[in-house]
TILUMNU-307536 format. One line per field, with one value per residue (C-alpha): residue in three letters; residue number from 1; y, z, x. Coordinates in steps of 0.001 Angstrom, whole numbers, plus 500000, padded with zeros to 6 digits. Layout:
N
rest	[ALA	...]
nr	[NUM	...]
y	[Y	...]
z	[Z	...]
x	[X	...]
This chain:
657
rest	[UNK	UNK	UNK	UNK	UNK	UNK	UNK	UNK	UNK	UNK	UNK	UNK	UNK	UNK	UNK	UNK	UNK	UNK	UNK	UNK	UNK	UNK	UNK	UNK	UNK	UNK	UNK	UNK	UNK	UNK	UNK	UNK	UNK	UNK	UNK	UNK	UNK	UNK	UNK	UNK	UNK	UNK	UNK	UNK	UNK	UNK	UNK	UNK	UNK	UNK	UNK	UNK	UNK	UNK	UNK	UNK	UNK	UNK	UNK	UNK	UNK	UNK	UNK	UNK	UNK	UNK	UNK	UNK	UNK	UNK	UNK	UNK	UNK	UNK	UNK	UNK	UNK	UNK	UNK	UNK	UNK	UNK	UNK	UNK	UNK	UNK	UNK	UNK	UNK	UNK	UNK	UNK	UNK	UNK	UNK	UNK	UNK	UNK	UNK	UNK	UNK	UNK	UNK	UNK	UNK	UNK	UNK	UNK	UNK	UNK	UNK	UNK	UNK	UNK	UNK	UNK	UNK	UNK	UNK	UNK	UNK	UNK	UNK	UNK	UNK	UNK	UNK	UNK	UNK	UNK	UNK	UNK	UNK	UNK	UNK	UNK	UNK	UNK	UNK	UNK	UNK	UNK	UNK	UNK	UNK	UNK	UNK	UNK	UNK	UNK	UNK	UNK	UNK	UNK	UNK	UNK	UNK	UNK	UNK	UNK	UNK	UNK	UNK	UNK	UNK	UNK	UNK	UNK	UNK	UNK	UNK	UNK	UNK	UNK	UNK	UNK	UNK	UNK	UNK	UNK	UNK	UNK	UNK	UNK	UNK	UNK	UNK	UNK	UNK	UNK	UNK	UNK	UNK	UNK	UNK	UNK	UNK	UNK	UNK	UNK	UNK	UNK	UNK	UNK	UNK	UNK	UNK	UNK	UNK	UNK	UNK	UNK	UNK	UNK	UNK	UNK	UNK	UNK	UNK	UNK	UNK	UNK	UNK	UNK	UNK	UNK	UNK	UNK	UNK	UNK	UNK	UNK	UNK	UNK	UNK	UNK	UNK	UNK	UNK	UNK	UNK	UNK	UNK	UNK	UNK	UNK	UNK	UNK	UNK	UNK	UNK	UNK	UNK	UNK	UNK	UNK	UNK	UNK	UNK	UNK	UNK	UNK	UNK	UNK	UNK	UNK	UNK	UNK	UNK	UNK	UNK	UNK	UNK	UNK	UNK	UNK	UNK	UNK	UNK	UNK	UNK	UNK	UNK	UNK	UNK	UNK	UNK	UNK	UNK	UNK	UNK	UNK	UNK	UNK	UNK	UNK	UNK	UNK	UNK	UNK	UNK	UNK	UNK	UNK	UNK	UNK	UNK	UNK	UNK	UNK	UNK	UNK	UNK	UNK	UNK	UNK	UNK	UNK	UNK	UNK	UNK	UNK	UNK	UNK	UNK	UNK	UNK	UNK	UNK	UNK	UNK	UNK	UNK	UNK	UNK	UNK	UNK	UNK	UNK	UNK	UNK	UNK	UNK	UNK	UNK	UNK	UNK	UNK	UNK	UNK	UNK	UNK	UNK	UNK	UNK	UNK	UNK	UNK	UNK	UNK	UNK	UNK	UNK	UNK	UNK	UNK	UNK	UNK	UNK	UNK	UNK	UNK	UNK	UNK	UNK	UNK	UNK	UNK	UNK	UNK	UNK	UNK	UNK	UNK	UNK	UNK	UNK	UNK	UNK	UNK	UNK	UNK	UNK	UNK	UNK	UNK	UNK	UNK	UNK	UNK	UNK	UNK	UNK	UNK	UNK	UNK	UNK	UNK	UNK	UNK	UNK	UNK	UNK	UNK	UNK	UNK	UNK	UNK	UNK	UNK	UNK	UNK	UNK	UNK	UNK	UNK	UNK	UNK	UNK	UNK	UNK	UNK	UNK	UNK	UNK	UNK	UNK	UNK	UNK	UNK	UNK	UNK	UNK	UNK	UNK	UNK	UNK	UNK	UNK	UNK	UNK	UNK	UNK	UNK	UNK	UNK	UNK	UNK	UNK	UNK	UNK	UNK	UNK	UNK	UNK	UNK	UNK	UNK	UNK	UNK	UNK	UNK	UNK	UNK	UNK	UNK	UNK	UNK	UNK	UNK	UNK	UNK	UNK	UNK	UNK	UNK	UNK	UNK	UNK	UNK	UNK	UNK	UNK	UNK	UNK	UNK	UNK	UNK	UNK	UNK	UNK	UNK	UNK	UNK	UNK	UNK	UNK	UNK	UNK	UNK	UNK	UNK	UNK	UNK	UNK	UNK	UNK	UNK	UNK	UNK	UNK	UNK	UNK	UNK	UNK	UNK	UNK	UNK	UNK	UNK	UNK	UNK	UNK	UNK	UNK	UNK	UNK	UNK	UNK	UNK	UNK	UNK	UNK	UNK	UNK	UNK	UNK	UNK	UNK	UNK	UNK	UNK	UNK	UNK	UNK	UNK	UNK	UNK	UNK	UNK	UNK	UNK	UNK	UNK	UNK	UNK	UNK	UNK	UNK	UNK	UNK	UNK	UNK	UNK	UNK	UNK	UNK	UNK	UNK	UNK	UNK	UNK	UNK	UNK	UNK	UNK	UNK	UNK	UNK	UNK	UNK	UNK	UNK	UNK	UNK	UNK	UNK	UNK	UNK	UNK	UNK	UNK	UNK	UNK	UNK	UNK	UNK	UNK	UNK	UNK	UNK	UNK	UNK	UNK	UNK	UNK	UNK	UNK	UNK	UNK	UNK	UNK	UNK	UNK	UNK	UNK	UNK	UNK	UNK	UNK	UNK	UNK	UNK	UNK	UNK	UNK	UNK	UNK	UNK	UNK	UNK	UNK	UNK	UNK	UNK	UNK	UNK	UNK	UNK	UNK	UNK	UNK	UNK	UNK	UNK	UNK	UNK]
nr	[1	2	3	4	5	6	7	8	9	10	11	12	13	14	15	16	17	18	19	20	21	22	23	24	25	26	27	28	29	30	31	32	33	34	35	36	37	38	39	40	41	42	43	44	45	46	47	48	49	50	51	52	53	54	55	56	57	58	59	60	61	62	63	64	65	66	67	68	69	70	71	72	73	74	75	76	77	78	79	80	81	82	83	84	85	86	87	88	89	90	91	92	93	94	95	96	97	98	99	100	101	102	103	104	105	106	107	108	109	110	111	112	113	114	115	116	117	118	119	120	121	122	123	124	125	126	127	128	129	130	131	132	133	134	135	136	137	138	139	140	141	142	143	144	145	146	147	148	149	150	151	152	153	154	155	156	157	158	159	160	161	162	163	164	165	166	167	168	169	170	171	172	173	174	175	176	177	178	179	180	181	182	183	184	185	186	187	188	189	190	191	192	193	194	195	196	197	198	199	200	201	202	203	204	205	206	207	208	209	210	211	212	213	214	215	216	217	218	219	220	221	222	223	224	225	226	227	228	229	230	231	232	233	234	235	236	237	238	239	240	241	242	243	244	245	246	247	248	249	250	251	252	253	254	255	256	257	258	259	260	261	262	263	264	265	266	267	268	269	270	271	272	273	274	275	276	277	278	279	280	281	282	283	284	285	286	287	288	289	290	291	292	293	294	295	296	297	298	299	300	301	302	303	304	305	306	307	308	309	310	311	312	313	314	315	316	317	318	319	320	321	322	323	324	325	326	327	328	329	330	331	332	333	334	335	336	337	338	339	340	341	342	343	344	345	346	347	348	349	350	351	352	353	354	355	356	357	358	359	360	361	362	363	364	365	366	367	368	369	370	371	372	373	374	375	376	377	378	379	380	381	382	383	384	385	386	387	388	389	390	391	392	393	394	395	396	397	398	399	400	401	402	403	404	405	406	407	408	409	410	411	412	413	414	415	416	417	418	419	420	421	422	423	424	425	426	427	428	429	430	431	432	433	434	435	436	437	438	439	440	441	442	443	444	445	446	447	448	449	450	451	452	453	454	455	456	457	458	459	460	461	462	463	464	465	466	467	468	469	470	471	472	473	474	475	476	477	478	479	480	481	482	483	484	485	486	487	488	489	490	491	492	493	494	495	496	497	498	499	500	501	502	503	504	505	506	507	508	509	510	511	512	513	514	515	516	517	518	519	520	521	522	523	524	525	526	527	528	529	530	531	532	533	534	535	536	537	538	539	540	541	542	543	544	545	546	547	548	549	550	551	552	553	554	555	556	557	558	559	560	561	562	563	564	565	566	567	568	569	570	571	572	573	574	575	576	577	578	579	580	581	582	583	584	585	586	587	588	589	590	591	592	593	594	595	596	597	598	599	600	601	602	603	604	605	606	607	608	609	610	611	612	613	614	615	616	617	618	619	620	621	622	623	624	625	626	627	628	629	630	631	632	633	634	635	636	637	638	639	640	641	642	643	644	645	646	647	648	649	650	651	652	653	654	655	656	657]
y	[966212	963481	963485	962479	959525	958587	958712	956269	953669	954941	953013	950890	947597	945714	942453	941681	939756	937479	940559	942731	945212	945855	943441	945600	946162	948469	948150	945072	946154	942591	942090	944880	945895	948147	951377	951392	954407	956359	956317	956513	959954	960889	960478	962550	965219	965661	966289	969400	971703	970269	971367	973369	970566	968177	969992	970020	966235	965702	968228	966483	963143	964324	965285	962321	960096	961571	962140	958240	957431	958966	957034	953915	955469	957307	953518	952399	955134	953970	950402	951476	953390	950418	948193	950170	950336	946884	946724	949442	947204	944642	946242	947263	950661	953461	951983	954293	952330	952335	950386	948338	947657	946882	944432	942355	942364	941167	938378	936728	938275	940063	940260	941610	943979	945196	945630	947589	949882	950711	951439	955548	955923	953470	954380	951534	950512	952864	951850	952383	956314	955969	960369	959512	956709	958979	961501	959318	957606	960785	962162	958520	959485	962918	961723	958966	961607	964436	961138	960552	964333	964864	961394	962855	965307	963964	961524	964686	966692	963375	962989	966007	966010	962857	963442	967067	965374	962342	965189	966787	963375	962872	966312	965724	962246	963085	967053	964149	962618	965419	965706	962623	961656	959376	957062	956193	955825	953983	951415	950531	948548	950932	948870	948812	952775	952872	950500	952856	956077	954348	951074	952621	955764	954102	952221	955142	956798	953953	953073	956842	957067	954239	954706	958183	959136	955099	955784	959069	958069	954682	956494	959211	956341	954016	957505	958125	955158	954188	957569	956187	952918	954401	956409	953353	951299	951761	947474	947061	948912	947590	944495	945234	946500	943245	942046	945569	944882	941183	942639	944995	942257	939647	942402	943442	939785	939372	942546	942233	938322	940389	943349	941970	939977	943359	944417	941611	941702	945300	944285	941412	943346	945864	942745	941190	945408	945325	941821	942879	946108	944880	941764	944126	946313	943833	941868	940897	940280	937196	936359	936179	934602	932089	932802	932809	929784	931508	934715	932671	930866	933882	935693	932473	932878	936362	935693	932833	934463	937416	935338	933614	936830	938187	935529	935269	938692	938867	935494	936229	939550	938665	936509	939472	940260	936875	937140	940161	939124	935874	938232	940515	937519	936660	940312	940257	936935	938481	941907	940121	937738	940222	942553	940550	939696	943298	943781	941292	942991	946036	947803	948796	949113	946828	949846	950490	946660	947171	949960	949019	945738	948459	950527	947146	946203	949656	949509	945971	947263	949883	947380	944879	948126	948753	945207	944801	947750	946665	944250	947721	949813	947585	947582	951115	952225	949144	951144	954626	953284	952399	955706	957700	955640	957098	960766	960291	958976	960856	963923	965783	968443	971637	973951	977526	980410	982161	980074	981639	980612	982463	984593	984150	980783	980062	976385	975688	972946	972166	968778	970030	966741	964852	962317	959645	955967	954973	952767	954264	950728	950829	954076	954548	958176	959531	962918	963163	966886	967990	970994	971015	974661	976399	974791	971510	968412	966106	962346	959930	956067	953119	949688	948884	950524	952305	955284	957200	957974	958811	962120	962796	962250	964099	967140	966679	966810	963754	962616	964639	964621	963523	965785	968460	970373	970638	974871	975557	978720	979176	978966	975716	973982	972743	976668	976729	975673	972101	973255	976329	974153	971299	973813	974833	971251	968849	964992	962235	958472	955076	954583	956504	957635	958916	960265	959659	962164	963484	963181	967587	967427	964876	967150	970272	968772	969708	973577	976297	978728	979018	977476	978915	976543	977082	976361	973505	972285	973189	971008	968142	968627	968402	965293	963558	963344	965520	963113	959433	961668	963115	959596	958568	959134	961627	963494	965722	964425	960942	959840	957688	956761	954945	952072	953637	950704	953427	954064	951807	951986	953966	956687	957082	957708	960686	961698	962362	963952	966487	966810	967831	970087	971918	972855	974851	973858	975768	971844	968456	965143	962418	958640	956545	959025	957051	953522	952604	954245	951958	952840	955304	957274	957648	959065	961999	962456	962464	965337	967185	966327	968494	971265	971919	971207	974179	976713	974185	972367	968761	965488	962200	958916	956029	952582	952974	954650	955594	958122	960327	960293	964306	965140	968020	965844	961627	960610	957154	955963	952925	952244	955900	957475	959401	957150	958732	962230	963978	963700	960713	960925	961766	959173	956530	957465	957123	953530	953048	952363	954094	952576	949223	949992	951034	948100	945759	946974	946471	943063	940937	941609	941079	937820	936766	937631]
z	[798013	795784	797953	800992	798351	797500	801198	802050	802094	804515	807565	810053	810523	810965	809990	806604	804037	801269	799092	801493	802345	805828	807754	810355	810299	811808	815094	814035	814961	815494	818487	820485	820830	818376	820200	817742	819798	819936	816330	815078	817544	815778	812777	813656	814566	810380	809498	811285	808622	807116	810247	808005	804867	807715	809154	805670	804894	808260	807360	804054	805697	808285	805235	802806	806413	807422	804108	803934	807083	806479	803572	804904	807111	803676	801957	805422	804786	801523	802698	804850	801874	799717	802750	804353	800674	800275	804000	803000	799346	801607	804366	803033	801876	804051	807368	809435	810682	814102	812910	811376	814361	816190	813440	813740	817487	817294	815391	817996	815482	817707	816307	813076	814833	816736	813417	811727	814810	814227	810823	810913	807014	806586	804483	804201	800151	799062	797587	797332	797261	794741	794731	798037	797088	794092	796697	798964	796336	794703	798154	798114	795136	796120	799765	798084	795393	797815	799597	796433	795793	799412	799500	796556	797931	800975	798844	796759	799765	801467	798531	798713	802733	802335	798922	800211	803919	801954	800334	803856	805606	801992	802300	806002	805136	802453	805097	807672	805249	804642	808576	809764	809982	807620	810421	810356	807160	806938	809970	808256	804995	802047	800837	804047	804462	800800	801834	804471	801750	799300	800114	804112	802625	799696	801992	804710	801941	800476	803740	804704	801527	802310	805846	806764	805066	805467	809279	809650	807512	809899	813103	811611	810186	813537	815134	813180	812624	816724	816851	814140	815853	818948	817361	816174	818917	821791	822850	819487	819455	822857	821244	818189	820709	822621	819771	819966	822957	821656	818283	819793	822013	818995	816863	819588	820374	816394	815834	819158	817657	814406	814810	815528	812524	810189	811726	811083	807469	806786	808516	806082	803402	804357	804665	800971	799514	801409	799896	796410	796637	797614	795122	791906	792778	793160	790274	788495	791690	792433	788633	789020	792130	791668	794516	792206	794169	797616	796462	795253	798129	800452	798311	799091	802815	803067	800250	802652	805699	803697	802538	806240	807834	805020	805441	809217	809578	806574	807155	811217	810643	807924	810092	811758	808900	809028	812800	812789	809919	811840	814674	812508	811011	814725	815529	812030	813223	816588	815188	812753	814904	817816	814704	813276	817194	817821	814135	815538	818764	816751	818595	814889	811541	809074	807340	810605	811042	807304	808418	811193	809479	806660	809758	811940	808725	808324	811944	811812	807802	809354	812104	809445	807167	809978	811069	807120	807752	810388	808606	806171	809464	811211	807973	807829	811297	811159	808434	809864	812919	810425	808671	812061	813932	810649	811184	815194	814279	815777	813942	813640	815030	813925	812148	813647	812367	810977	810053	810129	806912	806505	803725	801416	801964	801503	802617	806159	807785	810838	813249	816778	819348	818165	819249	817408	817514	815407	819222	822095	823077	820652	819630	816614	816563	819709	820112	816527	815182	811833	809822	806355	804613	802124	798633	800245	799146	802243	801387	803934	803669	806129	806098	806039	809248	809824	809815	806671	805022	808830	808823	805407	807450	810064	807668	805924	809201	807901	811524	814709	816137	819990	821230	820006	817088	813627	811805	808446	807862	811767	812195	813861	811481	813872	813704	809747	808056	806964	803043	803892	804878	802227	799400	799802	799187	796169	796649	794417	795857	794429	794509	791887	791708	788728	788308	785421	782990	780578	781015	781060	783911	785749	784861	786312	789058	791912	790019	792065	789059	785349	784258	780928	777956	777651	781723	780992	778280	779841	782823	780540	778377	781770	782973	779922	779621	776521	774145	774852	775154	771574	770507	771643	769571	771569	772958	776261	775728	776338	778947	781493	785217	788571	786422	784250	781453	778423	779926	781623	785100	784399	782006	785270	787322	784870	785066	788650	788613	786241	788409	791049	789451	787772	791297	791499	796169	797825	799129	797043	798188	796250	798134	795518	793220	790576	791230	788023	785575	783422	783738	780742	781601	785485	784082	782360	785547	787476	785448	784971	789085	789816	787354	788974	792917	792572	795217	796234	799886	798788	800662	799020	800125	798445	798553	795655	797008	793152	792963	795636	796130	794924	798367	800311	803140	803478	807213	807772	809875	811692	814346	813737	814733	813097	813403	810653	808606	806198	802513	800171	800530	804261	805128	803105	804756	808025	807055	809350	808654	805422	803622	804955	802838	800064	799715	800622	797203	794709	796825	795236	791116	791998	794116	791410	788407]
x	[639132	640710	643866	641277	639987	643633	644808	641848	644343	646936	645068	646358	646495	643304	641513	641185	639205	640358	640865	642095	639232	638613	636477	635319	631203	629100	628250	625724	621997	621382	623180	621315	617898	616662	615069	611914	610003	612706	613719	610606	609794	612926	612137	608758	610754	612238	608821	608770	609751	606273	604201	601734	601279	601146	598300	596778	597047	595484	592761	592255	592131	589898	587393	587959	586796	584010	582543	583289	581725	578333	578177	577364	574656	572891	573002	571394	568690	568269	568077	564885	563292	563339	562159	559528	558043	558014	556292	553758	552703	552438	549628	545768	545410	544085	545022	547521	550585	550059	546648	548732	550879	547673	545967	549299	549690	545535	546631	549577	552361	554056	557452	556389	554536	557719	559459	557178	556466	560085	559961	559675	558533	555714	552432	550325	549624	552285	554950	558770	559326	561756	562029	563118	565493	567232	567772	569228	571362	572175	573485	575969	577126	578328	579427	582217	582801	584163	585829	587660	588856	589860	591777	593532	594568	596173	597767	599143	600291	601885	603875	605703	605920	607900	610436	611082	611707	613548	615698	616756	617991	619960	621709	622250	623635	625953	627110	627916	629724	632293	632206	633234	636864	639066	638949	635656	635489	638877	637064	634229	633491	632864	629907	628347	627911	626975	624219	623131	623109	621412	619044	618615	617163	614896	613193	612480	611080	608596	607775	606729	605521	603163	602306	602416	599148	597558	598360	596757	593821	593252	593426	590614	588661	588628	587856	584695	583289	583271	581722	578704	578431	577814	575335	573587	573629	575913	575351	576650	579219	580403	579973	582340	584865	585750	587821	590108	592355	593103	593997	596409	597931	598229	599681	602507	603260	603856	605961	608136	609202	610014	611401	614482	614603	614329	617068	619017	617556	619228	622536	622369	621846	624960	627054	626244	626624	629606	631005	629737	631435	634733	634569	634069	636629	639271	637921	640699	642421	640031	640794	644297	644651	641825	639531	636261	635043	635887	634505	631463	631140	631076	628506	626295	627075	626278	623092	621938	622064	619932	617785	616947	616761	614070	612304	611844	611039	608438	606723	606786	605103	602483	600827	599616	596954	595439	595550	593609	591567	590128	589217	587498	585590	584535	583451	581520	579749	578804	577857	575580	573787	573115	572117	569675	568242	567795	565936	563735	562654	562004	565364	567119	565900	566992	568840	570555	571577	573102	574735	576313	577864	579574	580938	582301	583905	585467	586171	588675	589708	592062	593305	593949	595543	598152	598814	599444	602022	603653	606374	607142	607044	609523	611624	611545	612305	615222	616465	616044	617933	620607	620811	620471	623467	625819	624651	625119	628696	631946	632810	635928	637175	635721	637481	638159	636268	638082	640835	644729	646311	649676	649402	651146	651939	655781	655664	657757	657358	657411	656757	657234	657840	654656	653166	650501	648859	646507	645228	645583	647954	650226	652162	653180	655234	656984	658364	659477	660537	661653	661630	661231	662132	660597	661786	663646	662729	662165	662805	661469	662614	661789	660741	656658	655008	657652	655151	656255	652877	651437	653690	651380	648455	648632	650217	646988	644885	643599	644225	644872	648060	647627	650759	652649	651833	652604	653250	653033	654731	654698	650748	649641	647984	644817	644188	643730	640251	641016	639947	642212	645012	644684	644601	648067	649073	648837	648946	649838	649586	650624	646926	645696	641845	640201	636024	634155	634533	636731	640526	640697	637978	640217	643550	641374	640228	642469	643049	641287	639436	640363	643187	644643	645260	648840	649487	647006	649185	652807	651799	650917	653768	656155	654176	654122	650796	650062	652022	649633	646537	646992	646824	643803	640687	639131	642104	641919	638157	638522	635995	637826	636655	638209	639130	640632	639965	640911	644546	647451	647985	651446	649648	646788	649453	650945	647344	647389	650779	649273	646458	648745	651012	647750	646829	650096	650531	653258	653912	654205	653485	654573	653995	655699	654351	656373	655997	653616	655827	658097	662000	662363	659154	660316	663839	661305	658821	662073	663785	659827	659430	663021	662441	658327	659557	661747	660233	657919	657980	658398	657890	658865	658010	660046	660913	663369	666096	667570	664887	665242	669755	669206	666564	668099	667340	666215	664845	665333	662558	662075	658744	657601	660907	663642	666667	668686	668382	670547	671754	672525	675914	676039	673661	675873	678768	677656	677159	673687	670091	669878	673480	671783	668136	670195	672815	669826	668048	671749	673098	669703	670554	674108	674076	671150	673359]
């Protein structure tokens, strides 16, 4: 696993940015449209394994609405209790109502006579009934009270739908990314798939944190309280319904215009992590080279175009709540006036007028509730999109099942007429074949790109050869588990990587079980690590990380030697394994290098000729192919590619001095 880290910078060429990290984005969402239905059905589908507390929340919901619903009509009823009293105080004693009705109509007041024949509970001289009216209220009080609990509940039960869902897409996320190749990951800016992990996922999960139950609980509310104002009075409720289908346009006019500017947002937002990411880890570069001001000045490109996008998309979108809330205001208007003309006819009670108001209100409240939504909706399902394009990215290969590693392994070898570009229009290896036998040391020299640390590669299955094959022991190595295959050889890099945590842990890293203390120490000792790490403060405990601010960049790169030789491979790797070492110390790894690559399969990459003149055999390679192989002194003899690399690297000291 760290040799995959380490090897992260064998790529090949490709754009790059003022510090050197790759420039190439992914696929930008901005430039095509976003499917919104589709990824949000998808995203449906995750919450399958939550069929049954989905069906619970609903259930919940279901209760906590209609319990909220009738509450409105029991206030209603108490409005007419307290109203019809006041009527009955009002009227003489001993008279039925319908006499009532009659006096008034006797009298040319017609109107009030309408009302009160409508009024169901009228004694005349009595009183409010306020038995009546405790009941009533009493009955209010319970309705909002089991509201309450069952709201709870759904709120409890959506909680856990959507961290245990949340949990899921991050295991999936972080299996895909042990799936996908080193090109992909080698393609793409290391900030901008962390941005997709981390930020992507955080705001799925507030925004179905936030929605999922709001959206269920709307659609039940709208649901139930149409179904009460029909009850009421089916002209009002036609009435309340004209403003619907405008809402609905207005709101899909708003989200289409930004939609595409929460995409951009979260592309935005990959770009800056990406910048941010790349600027910190090549700190002191920028430091030494003075490009503060052009690092700066890029952060406020990428920061400004953020900020734009942001604000586009969440100013476009929240004018869908005031939208909806001046048509709500209309329908309110409307319901009230044709309320209060239909109280006068004597067609509703005043209690049902009331009513009706509280239900048109909770009628637009959930319109306004998801138009409110939609910016965090679009943001979500932007992000989603993100998050899903990484886990539909191309995997590789799968490994065979069950894999064929020889047994033992004794560490042969063998490139048979392969063939590999990094782009399909420019080659880079052609036909090359070599054999490397069990316990030679293989040297490999060349000039830059000549394709040295691509034969490690595609050993590594880091990337697939495109012809011919590669053995190990005489088993193809595309037939061997890629863990299988990787175990049986250790790495070290000129790029050294180091985790957090204790200088042992880092040492033990690459050892499969228990290593004993003394085989700890010996391969310390032979490294040279054991004598600077007794004098630090803390030992083998020292807590160091990728950094590596506690140790020099030579003493890291003893580190990951040990690392290596703890792991005990049948095959080395060393890519100038011993270019941050000082003179004297790369004498000592030298001699403790020869002494542990005995019965080991060894491949050396090196620029500095001096350290590999004892390799049983040095390929020259130029333009990924063999042009040269065999010893030092053969090869110098011969007076070709390799006597020219090695004069080339003496004739600069001595013309100098």
């Amino acid at each position: 696993m760290s040799a995959e880290k380490q090897t992260a910078s064998a790529i090949p060429p490709r754009p790059r940015g003022p510090l050197g990290g790759p420039m190439g984005a992914m696929g930008m969402p901005s430039e095509k449209a976003m499917d919104f239905r589709g990824s949000l059905r998808r995203f449906a589908g995750m919450l399958r394994p939550e069929r049954a507390n989905v069906v619970l929340l609903t259930a919940a919901g279901v209760l906590s609405v209609a319990l909220s619903v009738i509450g409105p009509k029991l206030l209603g009823d108490a409005t007419n209790i307290i109203f019809e009293g006041v009527v009955g105080r009002m009227l003489p004693a001993g008279a039925t109502q319908a006499q009532a009705v009659e006096g008034l109509r006797a009298q040319g007041q017609d109107r009030l006579a309408d009302i009160l024949a409508a009024m169901e509970n009228v004694v005349p001289g009595q009183g409010v009934d306020f038995g009546a009216l405790a009941t009533t209220l009493g009955w209010v009080m319970a309705v909002y009270l089991g509201a309450f609990l069952f709201g709870w509940l759904q709120a409890r039960v959506t909680t856990g739908v959507v961290q245990r869902t949340m949990r899921r897409l991050r295991d999936d996320v972080e299996a895909k990314l042990h799936r996908i190749p080193l090109s992909y990951v080698d393609a793409h800016q290391r900030g901008e798939i962390l941005s997709r992990v981390t930020n992507d996922i955080d705001n799925v999960a507030q925004t179905t944190t936030q929605s999922l139950a709001q959206l269920v609980t709307s659609l039940l509310t709208v649901v139930g309280v149409l179904a009460m104002m029909f009850w009421i009075s089916p002209l009002l409720a036609l009435v309340a319904l004209v403003t619907v289908p405008l809402s609905v346009v207005v709101t899909a006019q708003i989200a289409k215009r930004s939609q595409p500017q929460f995409i951009a947002q979260w592309a935005a937002t990959g770009r800056l992590n990406a910048h941010i990411e790349e600027s910190f880890t090549g700190h002191t570069l920028v430091k030494v080279y003075g490009h503060q001001e052009a690092a700066e000045a890029r952060f406020a490109t990428e920061n400004d175009a953020l900020y734009g996008s942001s604000f586009r998309a969440q100013f476009i979108s929240g004018i869908i709540q005031p939208a909806i809330g001046f048509l709500s205001n209309l329908n309110y208007v409307v319901v009230a006036v044709v309320g209060g003309l239909r109280v006068a006819s004597g067609s509703l009670s005043l209690g049902d007028v009331q009513a009706f108001i509280q239900y048109s209100r909770q009628f637009t409240q959930p319109l306004m509730q998801v138009a409110s939504m939609m910016n965090l909706l679009q943001s979500g399902v932007a992000s989603a999109e993100r998050v899903f394009a990484l886990l539909d990215a191309p995997e590789q290969s799968a490994d065979p099942a069950p894999g064929a590693l020889p047994q033992p392994v004794r560490g042969r070898v063998v490139f048979e007429d392969v063939s590999f570009s990094y782009t399909p229009d420019a080659p880079l290896i052609s036909g090359l074949s070599l054999t490397a036998e069990p316990g030679q040391t293989i040297a490999i020299v060349g000039p830059t790109g000549a394709g040295k640390t691509t034969l490690v590669n595609l050993l590594m299955r880091f990337y697939e050869v495109d012809g011919g094959r590669i053995t190990l022991d005489g088993v193809d190595t595309r037939e061997m588990t890629r863990p299988e295959l990787r175990s049986s050889i250790g790495m070290v890099l000129q790029d050294t990587w180091l985790f957090k945590g204790t200088i042992e842990e880092n040492l033990r890293y690459g050892a499969s079980g228990e290593v004993p203390e003394e085989e700890f120490l010996t391969a310390a000792r032979a490294t040279h690590v054991d004598p600077f790490v007794r004098t630090l403060p803390d030992g083998y405990a020292t807590v160091v990380d990728e950094e590596g601010a506690s140790v020099s960049a030579g003493e890291k790169q003893l580190l990951t030697l040990a690392r290596a030789f703890l792991a005990d491979p049948a095959i080395l790797v060393l890519d100038e394994a011993t270019s941050s070492v000082d003179t004297r110390t790369e004498v000592l790894v030298q001699e403790a290098m020869n002494r542990l690559r005995q019965g080991r399969t060894s491949f050396v990459i090196a620029h500095r000729l001096s350290t590999i003149r004892d390799a049983d055999i040095i390929l020259v390679m130029e333009h990924g192919d063999i042009v040269e192989q065999g010893t030092h002194e053969e090869l110098l003899t011969a007076g070709g590619a390799y006597a020219r690399l090695y004069r080339s690297q003496f004739a600069a000291p001595l013309d100098a001095a």
